[in-house]
N, C-alpha and C positions, 0 to 999 in steps of 0.2 A: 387141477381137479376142481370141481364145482364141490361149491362150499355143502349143498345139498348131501354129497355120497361121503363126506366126512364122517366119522362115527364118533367124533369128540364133540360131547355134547357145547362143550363151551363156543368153542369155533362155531357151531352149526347154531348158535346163539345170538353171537354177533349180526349186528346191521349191514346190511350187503356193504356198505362203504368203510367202517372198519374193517369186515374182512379182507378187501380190495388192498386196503393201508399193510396189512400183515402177507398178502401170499406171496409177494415177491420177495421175502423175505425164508419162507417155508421152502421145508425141503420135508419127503420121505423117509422117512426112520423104520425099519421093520425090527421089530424085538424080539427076542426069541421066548419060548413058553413063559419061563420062569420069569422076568419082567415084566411081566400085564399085571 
């Protein structure tokens, strides 16, 4: 996923080359209501 459609601000924060450092490392998490 391109760091752009991220909604975590911090991610969407980082330097294209740290984020680069951290995606292959991410994975998709969905939370249910009461989590966020």
């Amino acid at each position: 996923m391109p760091q752009s459609l991220f909604r975590n601000q911090v991610l969407k924060a980082l330097s294209p080359e740290d984020f680069a450092l951290l995606q292959p490392a991410m994975r998709h998490v969905e939370l249910g209501l009461k989590a966020q």
